[in-house]
PDB file of N, CA, C, O and CB in Angstrom:
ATOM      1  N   UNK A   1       2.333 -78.739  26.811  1.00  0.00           N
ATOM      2  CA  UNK A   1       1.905 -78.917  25.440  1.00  0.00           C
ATOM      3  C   UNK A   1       2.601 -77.861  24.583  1.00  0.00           C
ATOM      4  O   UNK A   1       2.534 -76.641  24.730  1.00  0.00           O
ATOM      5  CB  UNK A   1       0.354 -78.819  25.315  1.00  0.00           C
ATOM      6  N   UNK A   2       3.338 -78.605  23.583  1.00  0.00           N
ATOM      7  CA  UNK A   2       3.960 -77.376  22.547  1.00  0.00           C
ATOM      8  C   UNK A   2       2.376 -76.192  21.833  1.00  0.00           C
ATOM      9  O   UNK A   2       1.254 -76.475  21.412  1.00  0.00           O
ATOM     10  CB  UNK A   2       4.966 -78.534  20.782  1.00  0.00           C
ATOM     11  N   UNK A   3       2.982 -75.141  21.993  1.00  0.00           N
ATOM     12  CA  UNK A   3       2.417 -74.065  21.034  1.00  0.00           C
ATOM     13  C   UNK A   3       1.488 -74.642  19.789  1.00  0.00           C
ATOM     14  O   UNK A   3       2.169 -75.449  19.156  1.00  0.00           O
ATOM     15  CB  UNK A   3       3.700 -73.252  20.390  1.00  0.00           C
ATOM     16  N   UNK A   4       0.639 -74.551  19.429  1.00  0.00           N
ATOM     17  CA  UNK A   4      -0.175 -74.750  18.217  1.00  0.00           C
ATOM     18  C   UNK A   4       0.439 -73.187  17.038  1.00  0.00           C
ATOM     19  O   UNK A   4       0.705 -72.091  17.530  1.00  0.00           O
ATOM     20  CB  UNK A   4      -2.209 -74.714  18.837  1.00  0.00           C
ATOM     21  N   UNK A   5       0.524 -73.434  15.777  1.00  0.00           N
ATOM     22  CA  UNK A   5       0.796 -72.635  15.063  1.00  0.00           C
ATOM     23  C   UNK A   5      -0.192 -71.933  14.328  1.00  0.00           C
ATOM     24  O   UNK A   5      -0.604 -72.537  13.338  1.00  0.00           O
ATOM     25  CB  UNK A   5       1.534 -73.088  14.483  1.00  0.00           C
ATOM     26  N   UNK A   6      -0.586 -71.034  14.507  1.00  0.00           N
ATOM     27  CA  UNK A   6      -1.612 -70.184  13.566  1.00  0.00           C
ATOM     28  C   UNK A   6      -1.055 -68.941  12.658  1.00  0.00           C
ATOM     29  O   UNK A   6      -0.184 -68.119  12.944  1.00  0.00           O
ATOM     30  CB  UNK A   6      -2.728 -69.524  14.542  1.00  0.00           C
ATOM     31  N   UNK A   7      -2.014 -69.101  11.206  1.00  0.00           N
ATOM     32  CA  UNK A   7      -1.919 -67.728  10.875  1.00  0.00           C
ATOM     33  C   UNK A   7      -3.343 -66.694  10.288  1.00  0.00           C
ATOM     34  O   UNK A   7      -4.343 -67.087   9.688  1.00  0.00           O
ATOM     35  CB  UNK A   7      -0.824 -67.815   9.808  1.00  0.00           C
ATOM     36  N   UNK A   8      -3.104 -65.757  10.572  1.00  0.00           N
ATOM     37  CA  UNK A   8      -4.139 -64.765   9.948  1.00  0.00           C
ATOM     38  C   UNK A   8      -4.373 -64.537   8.707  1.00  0.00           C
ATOM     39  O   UNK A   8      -3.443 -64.013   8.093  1.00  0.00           O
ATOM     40  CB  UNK A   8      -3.966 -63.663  10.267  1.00  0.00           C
ATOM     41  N   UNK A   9      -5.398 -64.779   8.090  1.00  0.00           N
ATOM     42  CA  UNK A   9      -5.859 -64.937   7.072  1.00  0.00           C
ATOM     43  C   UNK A   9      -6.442 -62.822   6.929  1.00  0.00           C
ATOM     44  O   UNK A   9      -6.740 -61.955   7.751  1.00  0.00           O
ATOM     45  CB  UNK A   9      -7.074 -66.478   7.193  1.00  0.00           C
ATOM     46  N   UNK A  10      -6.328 -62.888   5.495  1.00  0.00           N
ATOM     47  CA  UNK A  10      -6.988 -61.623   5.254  1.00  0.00           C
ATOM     48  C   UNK A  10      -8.109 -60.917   6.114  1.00  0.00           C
ATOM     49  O   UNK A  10      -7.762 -59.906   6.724  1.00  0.00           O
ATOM     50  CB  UNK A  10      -7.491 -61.774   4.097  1.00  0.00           C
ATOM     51  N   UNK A  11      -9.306 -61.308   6.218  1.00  0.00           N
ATOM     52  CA  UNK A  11     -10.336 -61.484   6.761  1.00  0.00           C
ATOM     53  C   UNK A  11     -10.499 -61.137   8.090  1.00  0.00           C
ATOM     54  O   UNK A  11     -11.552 -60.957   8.702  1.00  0.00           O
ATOM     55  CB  UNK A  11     -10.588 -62.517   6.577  1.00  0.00           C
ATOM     56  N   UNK A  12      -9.143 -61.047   8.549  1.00  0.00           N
ATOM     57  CA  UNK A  12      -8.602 -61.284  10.392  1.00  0.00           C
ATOM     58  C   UNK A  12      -9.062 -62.811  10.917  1.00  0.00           C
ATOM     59  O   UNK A  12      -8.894 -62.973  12.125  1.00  0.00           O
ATOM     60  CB  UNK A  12      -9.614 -59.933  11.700  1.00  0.00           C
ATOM     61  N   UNK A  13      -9.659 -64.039  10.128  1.00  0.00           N
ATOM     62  CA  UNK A  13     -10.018 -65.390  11.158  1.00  0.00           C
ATOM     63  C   UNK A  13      -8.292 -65.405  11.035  1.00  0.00           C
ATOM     64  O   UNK A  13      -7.335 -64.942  10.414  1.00  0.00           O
ATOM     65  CB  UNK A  13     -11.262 -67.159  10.447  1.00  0.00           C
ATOM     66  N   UNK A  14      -8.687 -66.283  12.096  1.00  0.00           N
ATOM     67  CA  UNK A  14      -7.291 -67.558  11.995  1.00  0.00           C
ATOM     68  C   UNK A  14      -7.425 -68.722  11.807  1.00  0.00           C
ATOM     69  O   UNK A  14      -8.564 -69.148  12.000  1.00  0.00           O
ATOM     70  CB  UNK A  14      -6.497 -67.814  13.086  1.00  0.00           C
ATOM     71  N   UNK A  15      -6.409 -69.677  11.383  1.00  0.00           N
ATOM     72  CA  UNK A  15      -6.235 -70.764  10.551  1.00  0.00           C
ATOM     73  C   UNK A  15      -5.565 -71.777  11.163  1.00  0.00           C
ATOM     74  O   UNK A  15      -4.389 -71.468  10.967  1.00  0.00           O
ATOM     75  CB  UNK A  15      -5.621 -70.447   9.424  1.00  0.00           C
ATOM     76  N   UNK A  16      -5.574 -73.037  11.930  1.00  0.00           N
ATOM     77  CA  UNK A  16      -4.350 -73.619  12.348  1.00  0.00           C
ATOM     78  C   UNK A  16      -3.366 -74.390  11.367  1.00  0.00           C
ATOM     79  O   UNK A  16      -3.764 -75.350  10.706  1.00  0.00           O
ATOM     80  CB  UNK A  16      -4.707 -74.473  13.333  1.00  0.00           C
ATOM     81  N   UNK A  17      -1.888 -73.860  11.299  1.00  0.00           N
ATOM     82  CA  UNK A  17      -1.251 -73.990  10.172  1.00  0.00           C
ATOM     83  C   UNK A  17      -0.541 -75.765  11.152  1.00  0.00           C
ATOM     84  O   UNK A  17      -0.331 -76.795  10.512  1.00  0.00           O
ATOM     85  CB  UNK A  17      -0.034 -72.275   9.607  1.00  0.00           C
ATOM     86  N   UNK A  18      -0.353 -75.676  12.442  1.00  0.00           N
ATOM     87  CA  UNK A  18       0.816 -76.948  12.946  1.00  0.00           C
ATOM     88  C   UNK A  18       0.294 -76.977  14.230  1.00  0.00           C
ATOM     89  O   UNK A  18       0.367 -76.031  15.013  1.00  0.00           O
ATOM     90  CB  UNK A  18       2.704 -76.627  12.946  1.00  0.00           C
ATOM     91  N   UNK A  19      -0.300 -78.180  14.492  1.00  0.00           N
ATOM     92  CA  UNK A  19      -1.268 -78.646  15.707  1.00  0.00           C
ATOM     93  C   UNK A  19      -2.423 -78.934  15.918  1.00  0.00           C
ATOM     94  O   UNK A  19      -3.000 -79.060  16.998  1.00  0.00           O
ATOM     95  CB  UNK A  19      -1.340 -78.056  16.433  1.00  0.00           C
ATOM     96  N   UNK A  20      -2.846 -79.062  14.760  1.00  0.00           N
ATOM     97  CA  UNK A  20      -4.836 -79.395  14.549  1.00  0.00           C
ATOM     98  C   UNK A  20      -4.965 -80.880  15.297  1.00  0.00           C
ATOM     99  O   UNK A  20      -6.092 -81.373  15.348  1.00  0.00           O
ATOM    100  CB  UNK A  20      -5.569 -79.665  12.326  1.00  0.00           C
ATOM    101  N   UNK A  21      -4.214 -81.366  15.687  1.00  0.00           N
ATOM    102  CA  UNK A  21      -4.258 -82.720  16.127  1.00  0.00           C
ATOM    103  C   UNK A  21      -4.914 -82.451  17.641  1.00  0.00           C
ATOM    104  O   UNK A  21      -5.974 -82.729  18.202  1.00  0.00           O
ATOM    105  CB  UNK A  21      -2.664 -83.505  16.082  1.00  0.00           C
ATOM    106  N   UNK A  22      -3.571 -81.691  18.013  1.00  0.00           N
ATOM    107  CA  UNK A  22      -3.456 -80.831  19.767  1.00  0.00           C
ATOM    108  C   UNK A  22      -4.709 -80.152  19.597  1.00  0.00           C
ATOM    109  O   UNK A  22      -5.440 -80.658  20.449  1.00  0.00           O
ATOM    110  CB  UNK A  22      -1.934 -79.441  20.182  1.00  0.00           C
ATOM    111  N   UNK A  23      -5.165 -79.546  19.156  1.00  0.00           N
ATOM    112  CA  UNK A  23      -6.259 -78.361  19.034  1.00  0.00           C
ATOM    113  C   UNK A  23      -7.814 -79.337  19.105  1.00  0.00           C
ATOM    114  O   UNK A  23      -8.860 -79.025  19.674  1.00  0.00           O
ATOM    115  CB  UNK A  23      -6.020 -77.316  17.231  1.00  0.00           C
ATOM    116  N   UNK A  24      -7.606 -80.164  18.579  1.00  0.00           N
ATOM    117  CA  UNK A  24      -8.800 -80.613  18.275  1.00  0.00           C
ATOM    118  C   UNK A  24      -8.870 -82.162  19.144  1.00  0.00           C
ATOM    119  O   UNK A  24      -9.802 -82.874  18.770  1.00  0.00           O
ATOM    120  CB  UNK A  24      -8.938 -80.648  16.574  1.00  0.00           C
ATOM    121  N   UNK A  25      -8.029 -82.713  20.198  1.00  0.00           N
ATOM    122  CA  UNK A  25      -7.728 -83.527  21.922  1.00  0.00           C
ATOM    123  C   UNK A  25      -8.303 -82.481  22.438  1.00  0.00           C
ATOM    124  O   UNK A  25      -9.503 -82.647  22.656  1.00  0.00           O
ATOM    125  CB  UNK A  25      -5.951 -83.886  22.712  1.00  0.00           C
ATOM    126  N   UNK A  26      -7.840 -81.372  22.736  1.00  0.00           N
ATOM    127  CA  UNK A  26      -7.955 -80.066  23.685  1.00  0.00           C
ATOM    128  C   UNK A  26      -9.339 -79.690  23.538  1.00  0.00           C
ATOM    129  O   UNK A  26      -9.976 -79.338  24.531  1.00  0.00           O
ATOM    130  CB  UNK A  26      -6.952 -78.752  23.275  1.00  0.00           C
ATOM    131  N   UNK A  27      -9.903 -79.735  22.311  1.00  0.00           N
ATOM    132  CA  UNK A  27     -11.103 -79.273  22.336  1.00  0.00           C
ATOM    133  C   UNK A  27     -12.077 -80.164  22.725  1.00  0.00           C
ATOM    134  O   UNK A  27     -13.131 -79.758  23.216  1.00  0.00           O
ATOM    135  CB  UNK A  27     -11.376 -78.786  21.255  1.00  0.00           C
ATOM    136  N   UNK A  28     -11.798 -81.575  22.528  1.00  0.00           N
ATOM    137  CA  UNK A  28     -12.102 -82.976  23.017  1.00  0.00           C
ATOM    138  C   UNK A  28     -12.495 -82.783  24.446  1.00  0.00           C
ATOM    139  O   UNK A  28     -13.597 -82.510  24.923  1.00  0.00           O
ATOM    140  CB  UNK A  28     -10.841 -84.016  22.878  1.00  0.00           C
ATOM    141  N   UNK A  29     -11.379 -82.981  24.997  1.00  0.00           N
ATOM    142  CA  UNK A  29     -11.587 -83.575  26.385  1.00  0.00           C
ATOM    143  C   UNK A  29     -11.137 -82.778  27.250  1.00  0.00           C
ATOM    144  O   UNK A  29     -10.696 -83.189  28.323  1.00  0.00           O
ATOM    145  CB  UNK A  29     -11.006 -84.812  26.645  1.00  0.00           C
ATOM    146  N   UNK A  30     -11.177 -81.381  26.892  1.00  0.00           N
ATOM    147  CA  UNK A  30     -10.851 -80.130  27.977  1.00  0.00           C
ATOM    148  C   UNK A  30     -11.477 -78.885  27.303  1.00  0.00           C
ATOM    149  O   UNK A  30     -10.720 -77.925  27.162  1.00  0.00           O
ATOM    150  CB  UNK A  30      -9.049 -79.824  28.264  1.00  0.00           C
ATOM    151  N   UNK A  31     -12.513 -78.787  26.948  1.00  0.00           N
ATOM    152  CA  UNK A  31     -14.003 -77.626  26.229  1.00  0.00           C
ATOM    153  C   UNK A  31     -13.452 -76.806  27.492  1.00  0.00           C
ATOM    154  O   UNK A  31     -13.209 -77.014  28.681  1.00  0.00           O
ATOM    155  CB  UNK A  31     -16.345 -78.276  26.223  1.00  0.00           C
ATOM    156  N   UNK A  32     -13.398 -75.864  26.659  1.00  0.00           N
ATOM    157  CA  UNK A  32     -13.220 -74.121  27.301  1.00  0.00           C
ATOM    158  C   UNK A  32     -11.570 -73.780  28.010  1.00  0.00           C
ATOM    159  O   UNK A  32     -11.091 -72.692  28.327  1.00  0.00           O
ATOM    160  CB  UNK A  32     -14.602 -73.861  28.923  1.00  0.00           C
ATOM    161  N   UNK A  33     -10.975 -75.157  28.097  1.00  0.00           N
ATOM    162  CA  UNK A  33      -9.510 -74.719  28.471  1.00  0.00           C
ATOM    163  C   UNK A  33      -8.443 -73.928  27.213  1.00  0.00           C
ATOM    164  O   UNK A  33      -8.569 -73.977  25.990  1.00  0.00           O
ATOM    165  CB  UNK A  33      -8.760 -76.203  28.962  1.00  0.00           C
ATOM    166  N   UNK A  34      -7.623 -73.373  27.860  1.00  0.00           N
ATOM    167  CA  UNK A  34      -6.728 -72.056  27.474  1.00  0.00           C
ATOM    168  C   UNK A  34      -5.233 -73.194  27.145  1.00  0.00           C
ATOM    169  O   UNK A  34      -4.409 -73.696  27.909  1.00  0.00           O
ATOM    170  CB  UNK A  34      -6.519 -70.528  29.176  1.00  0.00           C
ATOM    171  N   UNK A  35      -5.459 -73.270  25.322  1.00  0.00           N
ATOM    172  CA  UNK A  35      -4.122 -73.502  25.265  1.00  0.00           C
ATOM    173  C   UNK A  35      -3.101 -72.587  24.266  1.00  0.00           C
ATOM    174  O   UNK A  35      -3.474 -71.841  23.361  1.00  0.00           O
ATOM    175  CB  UNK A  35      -4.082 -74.872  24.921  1.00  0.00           C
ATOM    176  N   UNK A  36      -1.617 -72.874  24.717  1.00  0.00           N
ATOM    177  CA  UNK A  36      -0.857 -71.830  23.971  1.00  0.00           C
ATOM    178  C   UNK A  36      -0.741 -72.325  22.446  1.00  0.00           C
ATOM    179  O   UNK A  36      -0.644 -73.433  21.920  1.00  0.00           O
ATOM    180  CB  UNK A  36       0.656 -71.594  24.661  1.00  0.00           C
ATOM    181  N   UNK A  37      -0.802 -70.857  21.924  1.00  0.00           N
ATOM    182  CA  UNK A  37      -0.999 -70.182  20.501  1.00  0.00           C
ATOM    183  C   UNK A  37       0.066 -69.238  19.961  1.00  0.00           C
ATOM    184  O   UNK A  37       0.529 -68.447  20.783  1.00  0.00           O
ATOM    185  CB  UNK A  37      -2.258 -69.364  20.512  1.00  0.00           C
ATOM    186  N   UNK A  38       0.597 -69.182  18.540  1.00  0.00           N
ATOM    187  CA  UNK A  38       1.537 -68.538  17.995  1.00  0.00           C
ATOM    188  C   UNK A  38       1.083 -67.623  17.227  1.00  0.00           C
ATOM    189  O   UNK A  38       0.917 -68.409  16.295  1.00  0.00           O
ATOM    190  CB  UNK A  38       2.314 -69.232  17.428  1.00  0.00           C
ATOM    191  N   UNK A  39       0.728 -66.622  16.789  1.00  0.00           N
ATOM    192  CA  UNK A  39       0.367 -66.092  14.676  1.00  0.00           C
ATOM    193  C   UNK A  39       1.678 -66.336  15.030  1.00  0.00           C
ATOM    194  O   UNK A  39       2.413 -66.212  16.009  1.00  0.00           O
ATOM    195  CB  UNK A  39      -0.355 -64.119  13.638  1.00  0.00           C
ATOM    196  N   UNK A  40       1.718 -66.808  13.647  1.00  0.00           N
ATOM    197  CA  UNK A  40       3.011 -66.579  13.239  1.00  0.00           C
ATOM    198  C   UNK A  40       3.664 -65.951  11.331  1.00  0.00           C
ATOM    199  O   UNK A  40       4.741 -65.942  10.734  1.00  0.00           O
ATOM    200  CB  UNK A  40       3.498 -68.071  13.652  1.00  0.00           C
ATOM    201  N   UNK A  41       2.370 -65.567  11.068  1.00  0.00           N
ATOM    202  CA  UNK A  41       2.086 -64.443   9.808  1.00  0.00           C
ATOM    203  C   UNK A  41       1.031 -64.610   9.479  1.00  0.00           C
ATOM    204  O   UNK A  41       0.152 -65.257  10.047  1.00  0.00           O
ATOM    205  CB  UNK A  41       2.833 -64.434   8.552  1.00  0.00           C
ATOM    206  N   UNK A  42       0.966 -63.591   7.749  1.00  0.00           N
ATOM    207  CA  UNK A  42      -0.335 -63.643   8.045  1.00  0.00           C
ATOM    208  C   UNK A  42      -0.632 -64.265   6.272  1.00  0.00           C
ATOM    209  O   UNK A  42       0.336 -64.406   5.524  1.00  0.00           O
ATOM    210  CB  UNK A  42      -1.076 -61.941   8.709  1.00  0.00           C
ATOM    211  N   UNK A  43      -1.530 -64.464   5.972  1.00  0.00           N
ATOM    212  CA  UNK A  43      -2.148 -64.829   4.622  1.00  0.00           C
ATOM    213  C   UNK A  43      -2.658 -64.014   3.460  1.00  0.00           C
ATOM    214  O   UNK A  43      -3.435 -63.151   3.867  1.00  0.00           O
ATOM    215  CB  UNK A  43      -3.113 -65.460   4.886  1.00  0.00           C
ATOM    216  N   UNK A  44      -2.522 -63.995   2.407  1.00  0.00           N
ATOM    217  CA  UNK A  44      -3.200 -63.246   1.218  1.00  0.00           C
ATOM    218  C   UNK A  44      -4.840 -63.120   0.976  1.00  0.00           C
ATOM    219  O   UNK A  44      -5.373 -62.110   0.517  1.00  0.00           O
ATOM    220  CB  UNK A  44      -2.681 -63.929   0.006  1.00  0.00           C
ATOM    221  N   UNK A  45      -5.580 -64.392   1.387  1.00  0.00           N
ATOM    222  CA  UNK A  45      -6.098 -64.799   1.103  1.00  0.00           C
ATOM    223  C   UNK A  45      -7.536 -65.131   2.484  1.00  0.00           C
ATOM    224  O   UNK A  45      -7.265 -65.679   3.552  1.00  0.00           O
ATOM    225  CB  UNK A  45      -5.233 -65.505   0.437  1.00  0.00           C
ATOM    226  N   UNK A  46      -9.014 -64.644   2.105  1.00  0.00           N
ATOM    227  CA  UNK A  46      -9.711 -65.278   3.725  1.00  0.00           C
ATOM    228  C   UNK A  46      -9.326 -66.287   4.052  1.00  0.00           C
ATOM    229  O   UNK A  46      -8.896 -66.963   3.117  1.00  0.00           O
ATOM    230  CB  UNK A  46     -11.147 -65.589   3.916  1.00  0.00           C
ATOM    231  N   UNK A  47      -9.273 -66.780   5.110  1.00  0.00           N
ATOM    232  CA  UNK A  47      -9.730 -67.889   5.597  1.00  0.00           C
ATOM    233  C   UNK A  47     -11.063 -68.098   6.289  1.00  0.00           C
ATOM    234  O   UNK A  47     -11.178 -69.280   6.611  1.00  0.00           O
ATOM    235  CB  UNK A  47      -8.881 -68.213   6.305  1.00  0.00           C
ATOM    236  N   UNK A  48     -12.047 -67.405   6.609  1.00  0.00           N
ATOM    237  CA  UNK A  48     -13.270 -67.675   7.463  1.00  0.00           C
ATOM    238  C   UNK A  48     -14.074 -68.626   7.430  1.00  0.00           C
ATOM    239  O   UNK A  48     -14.568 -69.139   8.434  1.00  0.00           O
ATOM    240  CB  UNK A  48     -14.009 -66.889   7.415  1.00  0.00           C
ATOM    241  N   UNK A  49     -14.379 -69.102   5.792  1.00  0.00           N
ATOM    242  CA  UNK A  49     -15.220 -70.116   5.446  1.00  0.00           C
ATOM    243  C   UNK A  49     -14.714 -71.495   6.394  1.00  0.00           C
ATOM    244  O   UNK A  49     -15.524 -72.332   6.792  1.00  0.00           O
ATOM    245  CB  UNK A  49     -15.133 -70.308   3.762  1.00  0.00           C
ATOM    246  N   UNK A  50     -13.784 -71.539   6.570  1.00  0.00           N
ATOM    247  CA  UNK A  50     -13.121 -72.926   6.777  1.00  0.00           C
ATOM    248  C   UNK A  50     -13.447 -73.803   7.957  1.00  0.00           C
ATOM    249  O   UNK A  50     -13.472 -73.183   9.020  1.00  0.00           O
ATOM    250  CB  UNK A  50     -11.720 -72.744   6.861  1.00  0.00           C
ATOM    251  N   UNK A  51     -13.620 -74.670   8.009  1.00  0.00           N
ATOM    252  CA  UNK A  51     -14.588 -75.344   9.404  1.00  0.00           C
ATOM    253  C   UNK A  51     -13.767 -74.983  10.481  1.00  0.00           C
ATOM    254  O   UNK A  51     -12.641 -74.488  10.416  1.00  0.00           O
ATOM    255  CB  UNK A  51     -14.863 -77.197   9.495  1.00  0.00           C
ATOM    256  N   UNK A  52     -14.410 -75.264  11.462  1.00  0.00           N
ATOM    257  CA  UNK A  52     -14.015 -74.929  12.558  1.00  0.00           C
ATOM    258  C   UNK A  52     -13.690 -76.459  13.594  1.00  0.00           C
ATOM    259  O   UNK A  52     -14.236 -77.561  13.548  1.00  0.00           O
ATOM    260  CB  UNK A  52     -15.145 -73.879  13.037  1.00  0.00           C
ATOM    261  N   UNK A  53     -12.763 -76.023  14.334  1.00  0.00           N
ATOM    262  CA  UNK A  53     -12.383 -77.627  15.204  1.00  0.00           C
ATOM    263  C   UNK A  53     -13.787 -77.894  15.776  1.00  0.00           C
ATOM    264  O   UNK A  53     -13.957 -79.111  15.702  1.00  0.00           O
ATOM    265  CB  UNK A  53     -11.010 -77.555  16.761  1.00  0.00           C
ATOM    266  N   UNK A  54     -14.318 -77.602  16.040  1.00  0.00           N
ATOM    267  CA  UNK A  54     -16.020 -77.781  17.166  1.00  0.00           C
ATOM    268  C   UNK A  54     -16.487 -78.282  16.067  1.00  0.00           C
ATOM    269  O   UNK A  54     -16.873 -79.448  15.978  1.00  0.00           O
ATOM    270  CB  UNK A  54     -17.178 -76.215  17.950  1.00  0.00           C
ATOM    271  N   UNK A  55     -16.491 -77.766  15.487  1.00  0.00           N
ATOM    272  CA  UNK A  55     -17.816 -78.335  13.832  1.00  0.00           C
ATOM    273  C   UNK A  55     -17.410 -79.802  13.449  1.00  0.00           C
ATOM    274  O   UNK A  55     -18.173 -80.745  13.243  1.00  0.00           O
ATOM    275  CB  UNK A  55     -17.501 -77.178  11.832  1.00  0.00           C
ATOM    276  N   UNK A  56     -16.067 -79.785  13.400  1.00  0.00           N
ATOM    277  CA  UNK A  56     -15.477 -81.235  13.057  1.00  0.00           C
ATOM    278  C   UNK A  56     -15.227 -82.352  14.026  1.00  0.00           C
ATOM    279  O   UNK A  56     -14.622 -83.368  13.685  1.00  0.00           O
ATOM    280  CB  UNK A  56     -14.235 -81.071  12.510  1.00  0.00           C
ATOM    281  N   UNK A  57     -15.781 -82.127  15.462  1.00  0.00           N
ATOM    282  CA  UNK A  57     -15.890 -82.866  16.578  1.00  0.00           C
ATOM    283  C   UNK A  57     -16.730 -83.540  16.479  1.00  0.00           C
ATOM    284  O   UNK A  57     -17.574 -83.112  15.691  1.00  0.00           O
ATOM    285  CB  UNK A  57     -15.979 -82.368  17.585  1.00  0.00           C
ATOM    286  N   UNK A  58     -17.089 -85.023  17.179  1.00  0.00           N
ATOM    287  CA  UNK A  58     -17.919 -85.979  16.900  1.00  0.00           C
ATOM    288  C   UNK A  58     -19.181 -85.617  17.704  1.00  0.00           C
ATOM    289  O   UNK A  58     -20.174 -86.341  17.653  1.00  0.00           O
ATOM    290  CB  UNK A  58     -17.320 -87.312  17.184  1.00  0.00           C
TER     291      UNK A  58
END
């Protein structure tokens, strides 16, 4: 599975910027498995408020 892209938001959360698709199969139909992750910078701005892949699962 390619890398999912994240970045750090002010706040220190992280954000998925390229792979919410992958991130959120993975969180589907493999809960608690280890997949690869990038930061790949960081943001001006929080991000924390922002839902979370689990929250947006059926």
């Amino acid at each position: 599975m390619p890398a999912i892209f994240l970045y750090r938001g002010s706040d220190g959360e992280l954000v998925i910027y390229d792979g919410v698709t992958r991130a959120t199969r993975a969180a589907k139909f493999c809960p608690g498995q280890l997949i690869p992750a990038e930061v790949t910078g960081t943001l001006k701005y929080p991000v924390g408020h922002y839902p979370t892949v689990l929250e947006k699962l059926p």
